[in-house]
Phi, psi and omega in degrees: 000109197260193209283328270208278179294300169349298205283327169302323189259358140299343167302307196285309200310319203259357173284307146338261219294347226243316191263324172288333187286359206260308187310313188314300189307318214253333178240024166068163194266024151251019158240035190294267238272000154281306167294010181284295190319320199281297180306325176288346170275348186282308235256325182305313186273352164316307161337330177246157195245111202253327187300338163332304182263048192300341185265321195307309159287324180295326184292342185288291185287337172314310178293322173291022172235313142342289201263010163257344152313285156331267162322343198256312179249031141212037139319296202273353197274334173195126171296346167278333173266353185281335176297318182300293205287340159309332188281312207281338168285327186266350179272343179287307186309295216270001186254317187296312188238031169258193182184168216259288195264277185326135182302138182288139185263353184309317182324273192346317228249318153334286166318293191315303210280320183288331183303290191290351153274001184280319155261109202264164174216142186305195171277351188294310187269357195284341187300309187316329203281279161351268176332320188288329195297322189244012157275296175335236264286304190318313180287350166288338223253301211259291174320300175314303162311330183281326208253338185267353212271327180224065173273323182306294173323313215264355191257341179283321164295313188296326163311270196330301191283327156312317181291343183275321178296340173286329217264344205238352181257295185328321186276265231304331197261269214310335172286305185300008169230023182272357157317128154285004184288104187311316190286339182287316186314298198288343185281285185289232252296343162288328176260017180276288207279342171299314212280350156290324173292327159262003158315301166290309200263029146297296215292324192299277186332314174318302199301296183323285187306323144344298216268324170297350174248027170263126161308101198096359184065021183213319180266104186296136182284163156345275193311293181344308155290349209244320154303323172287324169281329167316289185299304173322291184329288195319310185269041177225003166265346158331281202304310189304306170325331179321314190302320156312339180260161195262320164307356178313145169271357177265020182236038128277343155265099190323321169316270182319349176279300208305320206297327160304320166302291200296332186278003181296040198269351165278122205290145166329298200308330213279290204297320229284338170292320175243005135288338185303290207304322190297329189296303201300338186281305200262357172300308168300309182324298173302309178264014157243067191277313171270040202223303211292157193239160211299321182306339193249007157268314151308358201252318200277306192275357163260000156308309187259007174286277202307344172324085166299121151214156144308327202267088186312320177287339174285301205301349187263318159353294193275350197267310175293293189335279198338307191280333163286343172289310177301351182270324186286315166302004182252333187283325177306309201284339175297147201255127161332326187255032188242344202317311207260011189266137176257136190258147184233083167265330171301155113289107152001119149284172196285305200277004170268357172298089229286326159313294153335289155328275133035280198282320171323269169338329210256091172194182209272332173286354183270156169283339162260057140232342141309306214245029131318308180292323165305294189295330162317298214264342176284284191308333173296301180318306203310314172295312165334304199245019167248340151308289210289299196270012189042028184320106185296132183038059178294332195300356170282006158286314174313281142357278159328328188261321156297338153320298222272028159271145179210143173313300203251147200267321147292000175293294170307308149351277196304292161334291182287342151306315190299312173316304161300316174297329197283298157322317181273352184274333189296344176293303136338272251250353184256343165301278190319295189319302166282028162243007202252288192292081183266358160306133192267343178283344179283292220288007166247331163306310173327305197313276184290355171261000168290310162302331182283312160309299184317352202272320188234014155322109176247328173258129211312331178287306178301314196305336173279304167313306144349296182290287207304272150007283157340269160326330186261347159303334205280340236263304193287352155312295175289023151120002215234043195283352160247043163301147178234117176302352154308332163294303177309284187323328192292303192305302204294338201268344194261341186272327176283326148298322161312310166291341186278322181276305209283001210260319162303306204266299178284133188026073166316158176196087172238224230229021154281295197298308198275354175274343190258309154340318197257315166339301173270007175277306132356302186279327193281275199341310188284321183286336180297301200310316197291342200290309179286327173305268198318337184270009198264338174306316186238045159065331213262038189254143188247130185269335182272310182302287166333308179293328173276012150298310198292292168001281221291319192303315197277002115351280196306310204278301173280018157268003173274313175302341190282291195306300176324327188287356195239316208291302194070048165285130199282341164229037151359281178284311154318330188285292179325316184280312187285335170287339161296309183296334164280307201311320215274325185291333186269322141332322204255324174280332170293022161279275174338318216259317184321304195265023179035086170246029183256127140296261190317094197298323166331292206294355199256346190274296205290332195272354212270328176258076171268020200262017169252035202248303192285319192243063200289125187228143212283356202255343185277315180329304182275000195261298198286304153338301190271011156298300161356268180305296167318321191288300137351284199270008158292303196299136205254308182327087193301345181301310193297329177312295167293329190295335170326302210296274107079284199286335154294293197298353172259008156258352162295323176257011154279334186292312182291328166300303172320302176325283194303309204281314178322311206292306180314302229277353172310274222292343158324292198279334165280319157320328201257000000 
C-alpha cells in the first residue's frame, strides 16, 4: 500500500460522505440511499468517456432514472403488481447495462432501485424523489465533463509515450543476452517479459479508451485514428524485435525462421542501435507535439525511406517507422475542437447498430438475456416475500440476490459462500464492539471507519465483513437498536437460496458455454479483418468497420481471462500470445496493401485470394502455404517479401487459432 493510494482513497471516501451528506440536505433523507446510488453510478461510469454524446447520455440516463423512479413507486402500491414490475425494472437493468465484452454497469442503477423500494415515498414526496433521479443524471453528466473532456488527449500522449520508454528498456534487456552469461540472459528475458506485460496493458486500455470514444457506438473521433495507427505501429515494432529472443514463437515455423535467419546479414546489436534511436526520434515527437514542425518529422521519415538494407527484420522496421512518422504528422495537425469529431463517410453496419444488438441478444442462449431473467426473477421473489411477510430491513434480501446473481453460475456458487462467511464474521465482530462501546459518537466512528476500509478491501469475503459491520451499525446508530443480528445473518442466508435455485434451474449459462462463446467470437473477428484486407485491394474497404474489428480483440482478450479465473483453461496463454501475433500480421498487411506498397503483381494476385485463409480449411492449409512461400522466393522486392512473410505468418495463426479452440472446445465437452 503505497502512500499515494492512501491519500487518492481518503480523498474519494470524504468525497462520498461529502456528497450524500449534501444529497440529504437537498432531497431529505429518505432519498439518502438514492444519492448512495447516484455516487456510485457517477463514479462508476467514470470509466467511460460519455462526453463524445453529452445530450445523448444525459437524455439516456434521465429517461432511465425517470422509469426506475416510476416503476419503484408503483411497486410498493401492491405486492402482487410489484413482482411484475420489479421483474421488468430489473430486466431493463440487468439487459441494457450488462454486455457481451465491456465490463458491466448494472450495479449502481440496480442498487438504486432496490433502495426506493425498500424505502418507498408517498404522493406527496414522489415529485422530490423524481428531482433527486434527474439532478442525479445531470450530475453524472457534469462529472464526466470535469473528469472526461479531454481523456482522449491527456491519456493518449501519456500511453504513447510510456509504450516508448518501455520498447527502449525492452531494446536495453535484449542487448543484455547478447551476453554469454547464462544467468545475465535468463534475468534479462524475464524482465523482457515484465516489459511486454506492460506493454499489452498500457496498449489495451488506450484501445478502451479509443473504443468508448466512438460516436454512434461506431465512428472512431480523429484523434482516435490517429492514436490507433500510433499503437499498432508501436506494438508491431515489439513484436518484430521478439525475433531477437531465442523462444520466438514465430521460428516454430521452421521456413520462417530460415527466411529470417538467411536476410540477417546485419548483427543483433546494429538493429537493436537503430531501433534504440528511432524509438528515441518518436518518443521526442511526441512530447514535443506542439512545438516540433510537420518538416522536422518528415525529415525522421525520409531518413528511413532512404535506408538499403537486406535485413528483413531492419527492412519492416523502417517500413512501420515510415507510416509511423506519417502518422505523427496527422496526429499534430488535430485541433483541440476537432480531437471528438468524426467523419461519418460510411453507414453503421447491422451488427454494430446498437438496436442490432439488442434484438442479436434477446434469445434463450444469450448470456445477457440469461442473466436479465435471472436477476429479474431473484429480485422480484425476494421482494415478494420481503412484501408478503412484511420484513423489517427485508430489503437485504434483496440485496443479497442481487449481489450473488451472477452471469455465469460459478460465479454465483463462490460468491454466496464468501458472502455468507463475510457476514456471519462482520456480525461477530459488530456484537463484541458494540457490547464493548456504548458511546454513540465511538460508535458512528466504527461506522465509517468500517465504510473507509472497505475502500480497500479486494476479496468478496472481507469486503462483506465491512459492509456487514457497516450495516448493522448504521441500523443501531440511527436509532434502531432492535436490529437483531441475527436477522441480518438469516436474510443473507435466505437471499443466497434464492440465488442459488434461480442461478441453477433457470436459463443456466456457465462459464465453459460463455468461454467458448468469445472463442468463436474471436474466430468471426478474424475471419472479417482478413476479409476487409482483401476488399482494401479493390478500394471498397471501410476504414471505420476495420478498425473497430482491430479495437474488439483487447475486448475479447479480457473476457476470456475474466472468465478463465472460473473456466481454468490451460492453453490459455498460448491461444492469447498467437492472437497478438496475428492480429498485429493482419494490421501490418491492411497498412501495406492500404498505402500501395505491393510491386509485384503475383504478390498483389495471391492477396486478391485469401478465402482459404478467412474460410479456413485445414486440407487447403498446404496448397496456400506453397503459394505463399513460392511467392517469398520469386519476388525480388524485399518490401513484398514481407508482406508474403505478413500473409504466411497470419495463415499460421489462423491455423493455430483453430488448433487451440479445437483442443478448447474437446476439454469443454469432456468437462460437460
Amino acid at each position: 500500500m503505497t502512500k499515494k493510494l492512501v491519500i487518492s482513497k481518503t480523498k474519494l471516501f470524504i468525497f462520498i460522505i461529502a456528497f450524500i451528506s449534501i444529497f440529504i440536505y437537498l432531497f431529505g433523507s429518505k432519498n439518502t440511499l438514492i444519492g448512495v446510488g447516484i455516487v456510485t453510478a457517477m463514479l462508476t461510469l467514470l470509466e467511460r468517456d460519455l462526453t463524445i454524446s453529452p445530450i445523448k447520455n444525459l437524455l439516456k440516463y434521465l429517461a432511465i432514472n425517470i422509469i426506475l423512479g416510476i416503476l419503484s413507486f408503483f411497486a410498493v402500491q401492491n405486492m402482487y403488481l410489484g413482482v411484475l414490475l420489479n421483474f421488468i425494472a430489473l430486466f431493463i437493468i440487468g439487459y441494457v447495462f450488462s454486455y457481451d465484452l465491456k465490463r458491466a454497469v448494472y450495479v449502481p442503477f440496480g442498487l438504486m432501485y432496490i433502495f426506493m423500494v425498500s424505502i418507498p415515498v408517498g404522493k406527496s414526496e414522489f415529485p422530490m424523489r423524481l428531482s433527486a433521479l434527474a439532478i442525479g443524471a445531470v450530475i453524472i453528466m457534469i462529472a464526466q465533463f470535469v473528469m472526461n473532456r479531454n481523456r482522449m488527449k491527456n491519456v493518449g500522449d501519456k500511453e504513447l509515450i510510456s509504450i516508448c520508454d518501455e520498447l527502449l528498456e525492452k531494446i536495453s534487456l535484449l542487448k543484455n543476452t547478447i551476453n554469454d552469461d547464462s544467468s545475465i540472459i535468463k534475468s534479462s528475458m524475464r524482465k523482457i517479459d515484465s516489459c511486454n506485460y506492460r506493454i499489452n496493458s498500457i496498449s489495451k486500455n488506450l484501445k478502451m479508451v479509443i473504443f468508448d470514444n466512438r460516436k454512434d457506438d461506431f465512428y472512431i473521433s480523429i484523434r482516435g485514428i490517429d492514436i490507433m495507427n500510433i499503437l499498432f505501429s508501436l506494438e508491431r515494432i515489439s513484436l518484430i524485435l521478439e525475433r531477437y529472443k531465442k523462444d520466438s514463437k514465430e521460428f516454430e515455423d521452421e521456413d520462417i525462421k530460415n527466411i529470417l535467419e538467411e536476410s540477417s546479414i546485419n548483427s543483433k546489436s546494429d538493429v537493436l542501435g537503430v531501433a534504440t534511436k528511432e524509438i528515441n526520434y518518436i518518443k521526442m515527437c511526441l512530447e514535443n507535439k506542439d512545438t516540433i514542425t510537420d518538416k522536422e518529422i518528415l525529415g525522421f521519415r525520409d531518413y528511413v525511406i532512404a535506408q538499403d538494407t537486406k535485413n528483413i527484420n531492419l527492412k519492416e522496421i523502417y517500413s512501420v517507422l515510415e507510416n509511423l512518422y506519417e502518422f505523427l504528422v496527422d496526429y499534430k495537425k488535430v485541433k483541440s475542437r476537432d480531437e471528438k469529431k468524426a467523419e461519418r463517410k460510411s453507414k453503421i453496419p447491422h451488427e454494430f447498430k446498437r438496436l442490432s444488438i439488442y434484438k442479436k441478444n434477446f434469445n434463450l442462449n444469450s448470456i445477457r438475456f440469461s442473466y436479465a431473467v435471472k436477476i429479474a426473477l431473484a429480485t422480484a421473489v425476494a421482494g415478494f416475500i420481503m412484501d408478503y411477510f412484511h420484513l423489517r430491513d427485508g430489503r437485504w434480501i434483496m440485496l443479497t440476490v442481487f449481489s450473488l446473481t451472477q452471469p455465469y453460475a460459478e460465479n454465483c456458487i463462490q460468491r454466496s459462500r464468501k458472502r455468507i462467511e463475510g457476514t456471519f464474521i462482520g456480525a461477530v465482530i459488530f456484537i463484541v464492539l458494540f457490547s464493548i462501546i456504548k458511546d454513540s459518537t465511538l460508535r458512528s466512528l466504527i461506522v465509517l471507519l468500517a465504510g473507509y476500509i472497505n475502500s480497500y478491501v479486494v476479496d468478496y469475503r472481507k469486503l462483506m465483513v465491512c459492509v456487514t459491520v457497516s450495516a448493522l451499525g448504521s441500523a443501531v446508530v440511527m436509532g434502531d437498536p432492535n436490529v437483531l443480528t441475527i436477522s441480518r445473518i438469516s436474510y443473507v442466508a435466505l437471499g443466497a437460496i434464492i440465488a442459488l435455485i434461480v442461478n441453477k434451474f433457470i436459463l443456466p449459462y456457465d462459464a465453459k458455454t460463455g468461454y467458448q462463446h468469445v472463442i468463436e467470437m474471436y474466430k468471426g473477428i478474424v475471419k472479417n479483418i482478413i476479409d476487409e484486407v482483401n476488399k482494401s485491394i479493390e478500394n471498397v474497404a471501410d476504414v471505420y468497420y476495420i478498425k473497430n474489428l482491430l479495437l474488439i480483440p483487447s475486448l475479447i482478450e479480457d473476457r476470456l481471462m475474466l472468465i478463465n479465473a472460473i473456466y481454468k483453461d490451460k492453453h490459455q496463454e498460448d491461444f492469447l500470445e498467437n492472437q497478438k501475433l496475428l492480429i498485429s500480421n493482419m494490421y501490418n498487411l491492411y497498412i501495406n496493401v492500404n498505402k500501395n506498397k505491393i510491386k509485384d503483381e503475383d504478390v498483389e494476385k495471391i492477396l486478391r485470394d485469401t478465402n482459404y485463409i478467412s474460410n479456413y480449411n485445414v486440407d487447403k492449409y498446404d496448397e496456400g502455404r506453397s503459394v505463399i512461400l513460392e511467392s517469398i522466393v520469386n519476388t525480388k522486392s524485399l518490401g513484398d517479401k514481407i508482406i508474403c512473410l505478413n500473409l504466411l505468418q497470419t495463415l499460421n495463426g489462423v491455423k493455430e487459432m483453430y488448433r487451440i479452440s479445437n483442443i478448447t472446445k474437446v476439454s469443454i465437452k469432456e468437462a460437460a
